[in-house]
C-alpha positions in Angstrom: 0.0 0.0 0.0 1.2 3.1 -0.9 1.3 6.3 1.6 -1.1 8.4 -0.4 -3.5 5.3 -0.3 -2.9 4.7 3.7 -3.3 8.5 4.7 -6.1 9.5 2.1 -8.3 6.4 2.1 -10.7 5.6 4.8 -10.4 2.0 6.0 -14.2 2.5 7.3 -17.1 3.1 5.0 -19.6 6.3 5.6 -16.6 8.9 6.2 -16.5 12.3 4.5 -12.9 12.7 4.7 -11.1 16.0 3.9 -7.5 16.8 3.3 -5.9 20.0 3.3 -2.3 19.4 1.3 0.3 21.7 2.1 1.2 23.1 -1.3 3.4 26.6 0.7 1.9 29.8 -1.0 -1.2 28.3 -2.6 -4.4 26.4 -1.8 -5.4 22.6 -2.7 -7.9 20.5 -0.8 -8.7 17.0 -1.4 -12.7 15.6 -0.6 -12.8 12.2 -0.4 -17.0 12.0 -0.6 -19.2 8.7 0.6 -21.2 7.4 -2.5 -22.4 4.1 -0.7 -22.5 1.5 2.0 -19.0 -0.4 1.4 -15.7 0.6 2.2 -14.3 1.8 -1.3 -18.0 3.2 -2.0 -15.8 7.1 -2.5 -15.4 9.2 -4.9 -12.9 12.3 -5.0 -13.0 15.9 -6.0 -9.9 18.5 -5.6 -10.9 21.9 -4.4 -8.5 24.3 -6.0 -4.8 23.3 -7.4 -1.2 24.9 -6.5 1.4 22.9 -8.0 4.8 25.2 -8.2 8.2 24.6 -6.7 8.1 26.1 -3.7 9.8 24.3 -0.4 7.9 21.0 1.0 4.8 21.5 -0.9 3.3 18.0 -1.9 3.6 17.3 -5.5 0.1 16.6 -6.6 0.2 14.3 -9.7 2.8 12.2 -7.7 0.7 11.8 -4.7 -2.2 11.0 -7.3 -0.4 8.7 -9.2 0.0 6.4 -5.7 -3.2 7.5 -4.9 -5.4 5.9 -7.9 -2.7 3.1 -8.3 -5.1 0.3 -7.8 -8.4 1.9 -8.0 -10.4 5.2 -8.0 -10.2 8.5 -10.0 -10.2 12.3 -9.9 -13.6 12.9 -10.9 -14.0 16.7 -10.4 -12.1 20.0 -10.0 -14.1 22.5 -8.4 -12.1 26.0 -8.8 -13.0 28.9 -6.7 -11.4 31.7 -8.5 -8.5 31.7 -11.1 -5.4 33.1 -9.7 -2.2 31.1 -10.0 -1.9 30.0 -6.9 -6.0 28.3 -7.5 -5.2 26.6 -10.7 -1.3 26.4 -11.2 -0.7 22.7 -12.7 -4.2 22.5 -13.3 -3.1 21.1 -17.1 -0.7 18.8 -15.8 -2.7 17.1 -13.4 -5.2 16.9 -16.0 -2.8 15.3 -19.0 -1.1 13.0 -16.2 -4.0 11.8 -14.3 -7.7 13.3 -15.6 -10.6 14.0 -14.2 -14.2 14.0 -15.5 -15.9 17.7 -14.7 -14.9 21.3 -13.9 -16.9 23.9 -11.4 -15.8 27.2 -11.8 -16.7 31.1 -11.1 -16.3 31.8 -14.7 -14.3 34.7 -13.7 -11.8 35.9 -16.9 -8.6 37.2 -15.0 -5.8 39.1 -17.2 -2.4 40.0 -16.4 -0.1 38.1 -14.6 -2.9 35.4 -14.5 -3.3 34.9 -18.2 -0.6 32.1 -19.0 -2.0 29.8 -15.9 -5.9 30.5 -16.9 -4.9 29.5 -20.5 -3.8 26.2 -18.8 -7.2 26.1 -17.2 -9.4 27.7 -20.2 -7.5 24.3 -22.1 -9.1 22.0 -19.1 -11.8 23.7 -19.8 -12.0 22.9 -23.2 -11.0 19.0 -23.0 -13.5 17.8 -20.3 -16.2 19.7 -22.7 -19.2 21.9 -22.2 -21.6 19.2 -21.0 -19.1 18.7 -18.3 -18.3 22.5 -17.4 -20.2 24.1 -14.6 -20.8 27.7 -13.0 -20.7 28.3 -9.2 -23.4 30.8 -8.7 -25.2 31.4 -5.5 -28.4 30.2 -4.4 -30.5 28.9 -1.2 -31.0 25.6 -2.8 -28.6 22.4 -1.9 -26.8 20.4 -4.5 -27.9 23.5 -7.0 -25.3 23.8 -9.8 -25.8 26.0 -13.1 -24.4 24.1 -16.8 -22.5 26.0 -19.3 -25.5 26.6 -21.4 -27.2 28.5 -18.5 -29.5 25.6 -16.9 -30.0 25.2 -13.0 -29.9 21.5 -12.1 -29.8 19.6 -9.1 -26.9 17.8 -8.8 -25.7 15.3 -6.6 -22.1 14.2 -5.7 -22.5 11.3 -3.2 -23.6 11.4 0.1 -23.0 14.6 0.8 -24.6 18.2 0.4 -23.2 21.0 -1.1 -24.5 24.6 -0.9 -23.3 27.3 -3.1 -23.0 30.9 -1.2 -21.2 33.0 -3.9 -20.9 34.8 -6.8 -24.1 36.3 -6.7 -25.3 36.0 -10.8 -25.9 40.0 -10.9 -22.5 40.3 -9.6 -20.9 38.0 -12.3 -23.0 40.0 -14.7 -21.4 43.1 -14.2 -18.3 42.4 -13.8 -18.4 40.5 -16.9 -18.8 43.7 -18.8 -16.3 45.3 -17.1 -13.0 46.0 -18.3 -9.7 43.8 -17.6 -8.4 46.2 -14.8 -11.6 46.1 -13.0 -11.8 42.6 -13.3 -8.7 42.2 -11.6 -9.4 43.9 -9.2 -12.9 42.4 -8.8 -12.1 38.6 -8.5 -12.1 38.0 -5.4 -15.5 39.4 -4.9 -16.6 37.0 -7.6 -14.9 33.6 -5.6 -17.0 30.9 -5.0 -17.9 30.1 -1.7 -18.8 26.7 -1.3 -20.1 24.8 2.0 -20.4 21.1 2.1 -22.6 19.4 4.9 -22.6 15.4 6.3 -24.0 13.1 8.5 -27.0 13.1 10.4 -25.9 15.7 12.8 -25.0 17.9 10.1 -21.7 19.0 9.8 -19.9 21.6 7.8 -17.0 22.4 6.2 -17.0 26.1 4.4 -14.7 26.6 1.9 -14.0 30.4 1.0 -11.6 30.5 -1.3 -9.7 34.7 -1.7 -13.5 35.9 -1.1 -13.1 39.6 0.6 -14.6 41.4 2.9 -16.9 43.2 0.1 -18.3 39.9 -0.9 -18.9 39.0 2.4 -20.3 42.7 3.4 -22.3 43.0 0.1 -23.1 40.3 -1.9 -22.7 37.2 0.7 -23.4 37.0 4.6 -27.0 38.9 4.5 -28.5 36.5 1.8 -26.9 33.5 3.3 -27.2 34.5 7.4 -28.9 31.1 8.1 -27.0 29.3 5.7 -23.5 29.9 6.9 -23.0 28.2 10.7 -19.7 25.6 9.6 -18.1 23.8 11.8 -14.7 24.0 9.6 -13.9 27.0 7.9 -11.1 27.3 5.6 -9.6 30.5 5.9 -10.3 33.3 3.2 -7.0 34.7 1.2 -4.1 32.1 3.3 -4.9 33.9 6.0 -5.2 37.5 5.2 -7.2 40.5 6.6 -8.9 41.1 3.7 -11.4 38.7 5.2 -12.3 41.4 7.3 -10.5 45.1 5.9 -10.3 46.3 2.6 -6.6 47.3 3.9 -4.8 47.2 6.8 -5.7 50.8 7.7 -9.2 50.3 7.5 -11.3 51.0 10.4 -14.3 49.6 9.7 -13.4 46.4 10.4 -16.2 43.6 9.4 -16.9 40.8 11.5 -20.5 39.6 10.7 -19.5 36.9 8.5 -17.6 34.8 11.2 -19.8 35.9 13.8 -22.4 33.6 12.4 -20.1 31.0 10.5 -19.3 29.8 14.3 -16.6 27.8 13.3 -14.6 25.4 16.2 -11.9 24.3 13.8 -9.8 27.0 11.4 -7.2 26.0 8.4 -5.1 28.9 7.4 -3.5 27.8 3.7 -0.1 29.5 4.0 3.5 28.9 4.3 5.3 30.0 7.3 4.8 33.8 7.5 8.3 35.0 7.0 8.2 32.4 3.7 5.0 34.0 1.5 5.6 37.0 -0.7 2.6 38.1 1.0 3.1 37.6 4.8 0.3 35.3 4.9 -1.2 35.2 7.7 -1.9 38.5 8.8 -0.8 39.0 12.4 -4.1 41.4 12.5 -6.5 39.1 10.6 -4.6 36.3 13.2 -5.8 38.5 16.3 -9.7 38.8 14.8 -9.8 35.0 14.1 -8.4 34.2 17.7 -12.0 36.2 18.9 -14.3 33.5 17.1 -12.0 30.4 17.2 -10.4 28.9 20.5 -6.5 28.6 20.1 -6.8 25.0 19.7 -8.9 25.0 17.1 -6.5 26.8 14.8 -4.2 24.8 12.1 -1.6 27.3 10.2 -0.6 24.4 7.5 2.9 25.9 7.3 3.7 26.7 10.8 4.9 23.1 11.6 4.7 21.8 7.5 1.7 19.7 8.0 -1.5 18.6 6.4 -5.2 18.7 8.4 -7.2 15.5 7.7 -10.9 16.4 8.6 -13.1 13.5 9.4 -17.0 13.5 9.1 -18.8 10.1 10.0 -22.5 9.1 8.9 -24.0 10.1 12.1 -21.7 13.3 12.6 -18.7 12.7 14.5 -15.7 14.6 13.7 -12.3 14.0 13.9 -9.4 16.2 12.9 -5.7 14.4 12.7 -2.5 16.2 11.2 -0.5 14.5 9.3 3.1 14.6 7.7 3.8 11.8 6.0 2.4 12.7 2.6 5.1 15.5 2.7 7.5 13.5 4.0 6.8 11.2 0.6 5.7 13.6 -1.8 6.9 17.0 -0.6 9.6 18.9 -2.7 13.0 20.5 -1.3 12.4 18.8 2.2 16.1 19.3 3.1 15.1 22.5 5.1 12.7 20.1 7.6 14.7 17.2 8.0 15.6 17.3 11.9 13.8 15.1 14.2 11.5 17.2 15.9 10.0 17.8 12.0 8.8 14.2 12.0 7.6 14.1 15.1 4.2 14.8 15.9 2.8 18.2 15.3 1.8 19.6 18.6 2.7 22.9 18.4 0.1 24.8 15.4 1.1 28.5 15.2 -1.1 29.2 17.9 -1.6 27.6 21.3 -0.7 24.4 21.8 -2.9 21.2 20.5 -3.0 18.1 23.2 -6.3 16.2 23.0 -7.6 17.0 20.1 -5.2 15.9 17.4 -2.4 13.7 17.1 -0.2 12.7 13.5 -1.5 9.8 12.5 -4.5 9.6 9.6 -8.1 8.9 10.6 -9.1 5.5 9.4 
């Protein structure tokens, strides 16, 4: 058995598992979904791909080759927005190992985005329009819209999905807006996607870069009763404009997580000194510490791990770190190679994790 197949597939039939790889500067989540009553009964769906060469992230199309090496597939790639650190490698994980379906904002970027989203626009094109789908928001679950403009209900396994943003009038004008404002508009049009298991539901919100306007404007208001997750996966790698428009801005916003409720919080990001951006924010760091307790909070690139999130049938959760799949499939681990790296991962940015979490994969 390989590692990919010991960590990311559950030995117990009826789990929603969820990984969050550690891919450095960059954002790619793996959904292993529950489509039946028997053990292998799964099918898979990658949130978002960052495949660069950045220190310790996990190579993706390695980790899937071992993955799928006796049985399964990729069947979906569900895109939030396209910026490079969304869908870099997108192509290649496509030639080397394929998937089925694309879900996607339909937002056009330009500038320094333009050579990845031509890898994505040629996804795109190779899965087909019958298989391409817009994330657009609505109150309905499992409520996706087809290329040709079509609502459908549309199921992927056991588990729910609800889709909380882009707003459709919001795509619509900033589809007729010029490149620069585009640019500067995409993260208003990410898709915001919450997916919901067992029969005392459980959540897991995924928010992609969405900002603070999207949230403010377009987002919480429509969706108040909607957005209560027991996971959230932090906006932006971490950054304050979850909650400012800049780091000088006053007006801070808070509504959004004030409802979410969340008990667990995964922060994307390499270690702060390591991402062009400073990801995470030491002020966007403060604000989450109000709404999450210190335990609860997993900064991926604090101690180079992954966060396996673990839903069972009737509710249960269970969330695990985990380093072997960087320890196989991580690039440039020279950097993380003393003892105390391959230990277990105790020690998560913040606070100081005992009971809840220990390094071995759920199963």
């Amino acid at each position: 058995m390989t590692v990919a197949e010991k960590v990311i597939k559950p030995t117990k039939a009826g789990i929603f598992r969820t990984v969050f790889l550690y891919t450095g500067q960059g954002e790619s989540t793996l959904l292993v979904i529950p489509t039946g009553s028997k053990v292998n009964d799964y099918m898979f769906v990658l949130v978002d791909c960052d495949r660069d060469k950045e220190p310790n992230e996990i190579d993706l199309i390695e980790m899937f080759k071992d993955l799928f090496v006796t049985d399964g597939e990729l069947s979906i790639f569900i895109n939030t927005h396209p910026h490079n650190d969304h869908i870099g490698g997108i192509k290649e994980v496509y030639d080397e190992i394929g998937f089925s379906e694309v879900w996607h904002s339909n937002h056009k970027p330009g500038g320094e985005h333009k050579k990845k989203y031509k890898d994505f626009q040629y996804v795109v094109e190779k899965v087909g329009k019958s298989n391409e789908y817009f994330l657009l928001g609505s109150n309905a679950l499992n409520k996706i819209r087809t290329s040709d403009d079509k609502e459908v209900i549309k199921n992927i396994g056991l588990v729910d999905y609800q889709i909380l943003s882009p707003a459709e009038y919001l795509c619509e004008d900033i589809e007729d807006a010029d490149a620069n404002e585009r640019n500067r508009r995409i993260h208003e049009q990410c898709g915001v996607i919450k997916f919901t298991y067992g029969k005392e539901a459980k959540s897991i919100l995924f928010t992609g870069d969405s900002d603070k306007k999207a949230w403010q404007e377009h987002i919480t208001d429509y969706h108040m009763d909607n957005l209560p997750s027991f996971v959230l996966s932090a906006s932006h790698h971490g950054s304050r404009t979850f909650f400012k428009d800049d780091e000088d801005d006053d007006d801070v916003y808070e509504t959004h997580i004030e409802n979410i409720k969340p008990t667990y919080l995964i922060i994307s990001a390499p270690k702060q000194d390591d991402s062009p951006h400073g990801h995470p924010h030491d002020d966007a760091l403060e604000l989450y510490k109000k709404h999450v307790d210190e335990d609860g909070i997993f900064h991926l690139g604090a101690n180079v791990i992954s966060v396996i999130v673990d839903i069972d049938s009737d509710g249960n959760v269970d969330v695990n770190t985990d380093k072997e799949l960087i320890e196989e499939y991580g690039k440039g681990n020279d950097d993380d190679d003393d003892d105390s790296s391959k230990n277990t991962a105790r020690n998560i940015y913040i606070g100081s994790q005992t009971s809840k979490i220990d390094n071995k994969p759920m199963g």
